[in-house]
C-alpha positions, 0 to 999 in steps of 0.5 A: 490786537486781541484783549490779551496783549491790549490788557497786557498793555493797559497793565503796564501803561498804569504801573509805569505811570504809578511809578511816577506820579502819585495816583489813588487806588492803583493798586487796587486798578491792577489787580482788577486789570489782571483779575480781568485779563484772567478772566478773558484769557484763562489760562489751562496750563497748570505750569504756566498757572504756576509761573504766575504766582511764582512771578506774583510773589518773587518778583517784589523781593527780587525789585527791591534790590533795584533800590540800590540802582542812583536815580532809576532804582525806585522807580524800576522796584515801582513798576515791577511791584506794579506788574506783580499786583496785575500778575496776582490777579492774573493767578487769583482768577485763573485760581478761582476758576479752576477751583470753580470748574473742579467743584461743579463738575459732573461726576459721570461715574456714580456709583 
């Protein structure tokens, strides 16, 4: 397994487990998980760059809904909430790394 799909995993694994049990810093543990995984794995297209933050902000309002599911509903909205955090720090390095390379890079027609 690469560091992506570990990361990915670990993502999961700790917004599963925030869903059910009451665990300090959780949300600040995925965004830095998904900062990280930004970071290892950058992403060079700017379309899927875009379906991140698209994911990062839909998909809590869209899990909301899921509160109206008896007895699984809360925890589902948990758990997706939990992956929208991580995906946010999947965006927010990849932004940020762009954004980086595009201010340093070598302009080579000087004129």
């Amino acid at each position: 397994m690469n560091s992506d799909k570990i990361l990915t995993l670990l993502m999961l694994a700790v917004a599963i487990v925030a869903a059910f049990v009451e665990i300090p810093y959780t949300g600040l543990a995925l965004l830095l998980l998904g900062l990280v995984a930004g970071i290892m794995n950058p992403i060079a297209d700017m379309l899927e760059r875009t379906a991140y933050l698209l994911v990062a902000i839909a998909a809590p309002g869209v899990a909301d809904n899921l509160d109206m599911i008896p007895a699984i509903g809360t925890y589902l909205n948990s758990i997706i909430d939990g992956v929208a955090i991580a995906v946010a720090g999947v965006w927010i390095a990849n932004f940020t790394s762009g954004l980086i390379s595009r201010v340093t890079a070598d302009s080579t027609s000087e004129g």
